[in-house]
SETOR-653345 format. One record per residue (C-alpha): residue number from 0; residue in one letter; x, y, z. Coordinates in steps of 0.25 Angstrom, whole numbers, plus 5000, padded with zeros to 4 digits. Layout:
N
PT|n|res|x|y|z
PT|NUM|a|X|Y|Z;
...
This chain:
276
PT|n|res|x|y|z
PT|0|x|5175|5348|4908;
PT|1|x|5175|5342|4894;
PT|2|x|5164|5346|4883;
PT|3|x|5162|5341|4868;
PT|4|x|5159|5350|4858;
PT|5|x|5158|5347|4846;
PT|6|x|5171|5339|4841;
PT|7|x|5179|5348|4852;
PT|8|x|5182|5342|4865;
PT|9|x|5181|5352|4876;
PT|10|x|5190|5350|4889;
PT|11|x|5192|5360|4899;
PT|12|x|5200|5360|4913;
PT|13|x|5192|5365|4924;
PT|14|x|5199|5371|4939;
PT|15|x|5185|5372|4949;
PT|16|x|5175|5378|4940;
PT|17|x|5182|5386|4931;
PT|18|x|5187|5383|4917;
PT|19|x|5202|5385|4915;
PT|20|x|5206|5379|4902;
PT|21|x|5196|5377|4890;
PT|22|x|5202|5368|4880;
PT|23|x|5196|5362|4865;
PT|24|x|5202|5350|4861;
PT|25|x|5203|5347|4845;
PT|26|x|5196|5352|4833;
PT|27|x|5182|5354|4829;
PT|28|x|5180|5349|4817;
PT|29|x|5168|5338|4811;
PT|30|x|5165|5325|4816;
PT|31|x|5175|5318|4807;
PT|32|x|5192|5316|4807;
PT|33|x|5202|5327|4807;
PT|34|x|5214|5329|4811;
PT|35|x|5214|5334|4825;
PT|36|x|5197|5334|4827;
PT|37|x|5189|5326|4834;
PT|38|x|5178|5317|4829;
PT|39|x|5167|5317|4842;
PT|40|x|5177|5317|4854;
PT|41|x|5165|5312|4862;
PT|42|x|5172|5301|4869;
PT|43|x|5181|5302|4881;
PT|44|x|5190|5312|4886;
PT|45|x|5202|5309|4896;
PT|46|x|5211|5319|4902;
PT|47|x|5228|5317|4905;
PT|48|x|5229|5329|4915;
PT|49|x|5243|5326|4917;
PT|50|x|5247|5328|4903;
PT|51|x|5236|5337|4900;
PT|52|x|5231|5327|4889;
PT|53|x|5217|5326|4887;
PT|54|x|5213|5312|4876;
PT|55|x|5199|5313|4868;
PT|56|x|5193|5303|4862;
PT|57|x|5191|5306|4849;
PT|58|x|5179|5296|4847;
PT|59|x|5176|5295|4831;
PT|60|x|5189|5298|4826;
PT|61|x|5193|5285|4834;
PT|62|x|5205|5291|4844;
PT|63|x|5209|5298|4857;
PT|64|x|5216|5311|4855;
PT|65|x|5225|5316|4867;
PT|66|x|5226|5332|4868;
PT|67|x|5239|5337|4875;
PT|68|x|5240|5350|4884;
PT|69|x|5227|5353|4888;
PT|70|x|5231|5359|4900;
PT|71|x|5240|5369|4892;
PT|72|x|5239|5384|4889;
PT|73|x|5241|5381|4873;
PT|74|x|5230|5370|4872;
PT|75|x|5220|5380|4879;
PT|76|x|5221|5393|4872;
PT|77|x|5225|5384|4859;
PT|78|x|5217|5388|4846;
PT|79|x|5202|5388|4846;
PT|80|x|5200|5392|4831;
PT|81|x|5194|5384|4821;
PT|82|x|5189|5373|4830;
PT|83|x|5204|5371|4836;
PT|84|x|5208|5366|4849;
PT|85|x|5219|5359|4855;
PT|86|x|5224|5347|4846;
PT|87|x|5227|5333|4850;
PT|88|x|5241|5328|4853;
PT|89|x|5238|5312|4851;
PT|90|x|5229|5303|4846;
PT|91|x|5226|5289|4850;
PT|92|x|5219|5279|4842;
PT|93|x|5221|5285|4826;
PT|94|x|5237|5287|4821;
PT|95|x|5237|5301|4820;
PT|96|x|5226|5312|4820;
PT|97|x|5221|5311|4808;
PT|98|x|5215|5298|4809;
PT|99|x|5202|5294|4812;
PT|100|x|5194|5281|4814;
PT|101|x|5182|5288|4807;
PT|102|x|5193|5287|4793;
PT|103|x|5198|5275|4797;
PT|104|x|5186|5269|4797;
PT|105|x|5178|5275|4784;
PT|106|x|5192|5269|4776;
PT|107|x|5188|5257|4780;
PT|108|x|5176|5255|4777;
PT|109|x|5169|5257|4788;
PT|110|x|5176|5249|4797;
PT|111|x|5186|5250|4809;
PT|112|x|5202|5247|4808;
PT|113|x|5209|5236|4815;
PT|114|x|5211|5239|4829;
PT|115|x|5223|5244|4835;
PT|116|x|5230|5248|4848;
PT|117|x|5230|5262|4838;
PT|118|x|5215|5264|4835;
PT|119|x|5204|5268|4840;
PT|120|x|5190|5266|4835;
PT|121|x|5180|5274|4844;
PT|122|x|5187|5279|4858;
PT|123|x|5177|5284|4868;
PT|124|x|5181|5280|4881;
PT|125|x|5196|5287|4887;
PT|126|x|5201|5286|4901;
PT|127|x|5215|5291|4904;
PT|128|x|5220|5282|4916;
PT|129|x|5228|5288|4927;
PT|130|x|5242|5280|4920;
PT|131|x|5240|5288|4910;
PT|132|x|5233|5278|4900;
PT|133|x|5223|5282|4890;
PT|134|x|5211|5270|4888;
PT|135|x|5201|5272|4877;
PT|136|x|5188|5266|4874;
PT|137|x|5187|5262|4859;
PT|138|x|5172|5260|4859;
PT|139|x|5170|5253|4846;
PT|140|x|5183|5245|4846;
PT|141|x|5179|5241|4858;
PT|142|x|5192|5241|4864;
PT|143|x|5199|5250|4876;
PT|144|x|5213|5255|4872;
PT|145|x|5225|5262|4880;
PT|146|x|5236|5271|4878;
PT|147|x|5247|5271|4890;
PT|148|x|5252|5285|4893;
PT|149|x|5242|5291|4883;
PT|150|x|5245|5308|4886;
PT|151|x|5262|5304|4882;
PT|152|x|5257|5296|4870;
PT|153|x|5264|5302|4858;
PT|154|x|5261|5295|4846;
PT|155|x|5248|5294|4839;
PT|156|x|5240|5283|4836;
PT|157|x|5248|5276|4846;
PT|158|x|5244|5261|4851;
PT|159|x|5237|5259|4863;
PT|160|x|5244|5250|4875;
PT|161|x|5233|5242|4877;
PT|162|x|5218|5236|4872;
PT|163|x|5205|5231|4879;
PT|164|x|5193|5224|4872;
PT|165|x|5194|5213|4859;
PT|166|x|5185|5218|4847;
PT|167|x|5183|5209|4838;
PT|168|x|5181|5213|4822;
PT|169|x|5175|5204|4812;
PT|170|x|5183|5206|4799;
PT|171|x|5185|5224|4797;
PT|172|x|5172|5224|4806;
PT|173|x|5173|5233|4818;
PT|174|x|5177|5228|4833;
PT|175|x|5166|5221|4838;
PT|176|x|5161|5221|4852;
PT|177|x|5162|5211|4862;
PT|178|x|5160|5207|4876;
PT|179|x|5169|5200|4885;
PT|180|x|5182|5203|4894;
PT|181|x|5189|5209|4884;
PT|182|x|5178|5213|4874;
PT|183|x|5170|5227|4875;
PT|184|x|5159|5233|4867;
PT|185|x|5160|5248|4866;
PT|186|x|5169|5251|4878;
PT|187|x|5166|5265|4882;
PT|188|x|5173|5271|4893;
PT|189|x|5184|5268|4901;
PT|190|x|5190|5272|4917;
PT|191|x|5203|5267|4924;
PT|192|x|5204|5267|4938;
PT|193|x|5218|5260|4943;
PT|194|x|5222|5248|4934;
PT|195|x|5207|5244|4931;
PT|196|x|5200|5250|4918;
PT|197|x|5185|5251|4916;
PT|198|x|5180|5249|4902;
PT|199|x|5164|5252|4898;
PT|200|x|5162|5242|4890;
PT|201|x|5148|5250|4885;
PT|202|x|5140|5240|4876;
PT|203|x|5143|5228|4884;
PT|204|x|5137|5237|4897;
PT|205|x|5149|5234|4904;
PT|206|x|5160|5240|4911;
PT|207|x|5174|5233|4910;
PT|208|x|5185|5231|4920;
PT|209|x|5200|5230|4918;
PT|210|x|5209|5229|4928;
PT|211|x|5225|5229|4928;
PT|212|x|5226|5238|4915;
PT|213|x|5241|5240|4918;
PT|214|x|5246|5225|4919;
PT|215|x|5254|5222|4907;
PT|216|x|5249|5217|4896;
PT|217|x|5234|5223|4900;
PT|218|x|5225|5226|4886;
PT|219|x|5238|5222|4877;
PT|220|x|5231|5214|4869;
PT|221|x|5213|5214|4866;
PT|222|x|5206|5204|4876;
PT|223|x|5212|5211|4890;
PT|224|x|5200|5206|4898;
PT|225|x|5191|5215|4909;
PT|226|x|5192|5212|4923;
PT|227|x|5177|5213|4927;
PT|228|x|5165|5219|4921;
PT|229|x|5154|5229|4926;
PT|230|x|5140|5228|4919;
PT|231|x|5139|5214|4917;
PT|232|x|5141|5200|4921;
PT|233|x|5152|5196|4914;
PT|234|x|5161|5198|4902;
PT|235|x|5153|5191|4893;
PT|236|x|5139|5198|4895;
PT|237|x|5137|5212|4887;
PT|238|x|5127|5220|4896;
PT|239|x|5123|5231|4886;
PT|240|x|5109|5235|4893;
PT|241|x|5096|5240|4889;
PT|242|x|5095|5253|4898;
PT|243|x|5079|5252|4900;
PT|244|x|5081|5236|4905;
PT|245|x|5095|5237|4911;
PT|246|x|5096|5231|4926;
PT|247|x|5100|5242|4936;
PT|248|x|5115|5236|4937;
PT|249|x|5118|5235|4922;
PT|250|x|5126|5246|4915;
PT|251|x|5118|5252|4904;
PT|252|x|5126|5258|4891;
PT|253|x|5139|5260|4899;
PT|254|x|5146|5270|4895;
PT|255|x|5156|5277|4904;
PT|256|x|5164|5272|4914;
PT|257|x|5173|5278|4928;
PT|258|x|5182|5272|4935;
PT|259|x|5185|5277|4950;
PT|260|x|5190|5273|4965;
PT|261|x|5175|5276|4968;
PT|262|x|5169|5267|4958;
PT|263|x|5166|5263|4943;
PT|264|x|5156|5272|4936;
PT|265|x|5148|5266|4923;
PT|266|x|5142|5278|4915;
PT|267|x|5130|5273|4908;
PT|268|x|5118|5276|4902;
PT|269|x|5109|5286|4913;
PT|270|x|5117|5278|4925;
PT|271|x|5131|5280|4931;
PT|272|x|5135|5265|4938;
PT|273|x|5144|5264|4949;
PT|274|x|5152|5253|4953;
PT|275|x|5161|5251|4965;
């Protein structure tokens, strides 16, 4: 069960119908950067059970934070005074904890840094694949980035292994949307199922496929090219929909999406597609 409160994320594990552990992850402090707080975690949340890690995505200051031990005795029955729960062991996507895109980007006038394999700008969407990589969904850099063995990583900041999606900038200008292939618009949410990922690619109304993730050389440089596409005739065509004239088959303000031998499930608004 996972609840947000306020800047906490709440996480608890659950055996039948009884509640075992309650946990509080982070600090509760205002919606700005400080060390160790969290500025609206109210993107995604992925669980490593086999390291007991859980990574939140920590949407406004720009970053992923990993949490260690959440399946221990000391992180449950840690400190609970002055808004204190248990503190994050990594972060991904700032150098240290202390940085923030929200700072980063008032220095510079408004405007976003260069992008790097190091930053991230607005991460919403987090799936933890069964190898143990960590993908991430930067919305508004319109770009997917993955970290390789992400519950050992021990560095912060560090580089992530790959990159999907081409944003373009004018001058300092921020990355730019753009529809093709290898070209997102605000890509949301993301599920692994075998060596094909599935992308929300949200203001195009499209879903993405990729296939053959773990070839070498895949997302080593921008431009890695989708395999198919769901929501629209071709790579070319956005299909962002007006919900009161949408055709029955069209995806409407995708948003979430769940990959599984069953099928592909597309979250969007007031409907749940499925795809065999």
């Amino acid at each position: 069960m996972i609840e947000q409160i306020k800047n906490y994320v709440y996480w608890s594990t659950v055996c039948l119908v009884v509640m075992i552990m309650p946990l509080v992850l982070g600090m509760l402090g205002p919606d700005v950067m400080y060390e160790n707080a969290m500025a609206k975690p109210f993107g995604s949340i992925t669980v490593d059970p086999m390291h007991g890690s859980i990574f939140v995505a920590d949407v406004h200051n720009g970053r992923v934070l990993r949490f260690d031990g959440i399946n221990t005795a000391s992180a449950v029955n840690g400190s609970w005074s002055n808004g204190t729960g248990l503190q994050p062991s990594l972060v991904l996507g700032q150098p240290n904890m202390s940085a923030s895109i929200i700072i980063e980007y008032a220095d510079l006038g408004g405007h976003y840094p260069p992008l790097t394999l190091s930053l991230l700008i607005y991460p919403t969407g987090l799936h933890l694949d069964e190898r143990g990589t960590l993908w991430v969904a930067d919305l508004t850099a319109h770009r997917v980035l993955w970290w390789h063995n992400a519950s050992t990583i021990s560095a912060n900041g560090a580089p992530a292994d790959g990159t999907l999606g081409s944003p373009t900038r004018i001058g300092n200008g921020d990355p730019l949307c753009g529809c093709n292939a290898s070209a997102f618009c605000h890509p949301s949410s993301i599920s692994v199922l075998g060596d094909s990922l599935w992308l929300v690619d949200s203001s195009n109304g499209r879903v993405l496929r990729f296939d053959n993730i773990y070839a070498a050389g895949f997302g080593s440089a921008p431009g890695e090219p989708a395999s198919a596409v769901i929501g629209c005739p071709d790579f070319l065509t956005s299909c962002s929909a007006n919900p009161l004239s949408a055709p029955p088959m069209q995806l409407v303000n995708p948003a979430l999406v769940l990959a599984s031998e069953h099928g592909l499930y597309v979250h969007g608004l007031r409907t749940v597609s499925k795809f065999p």
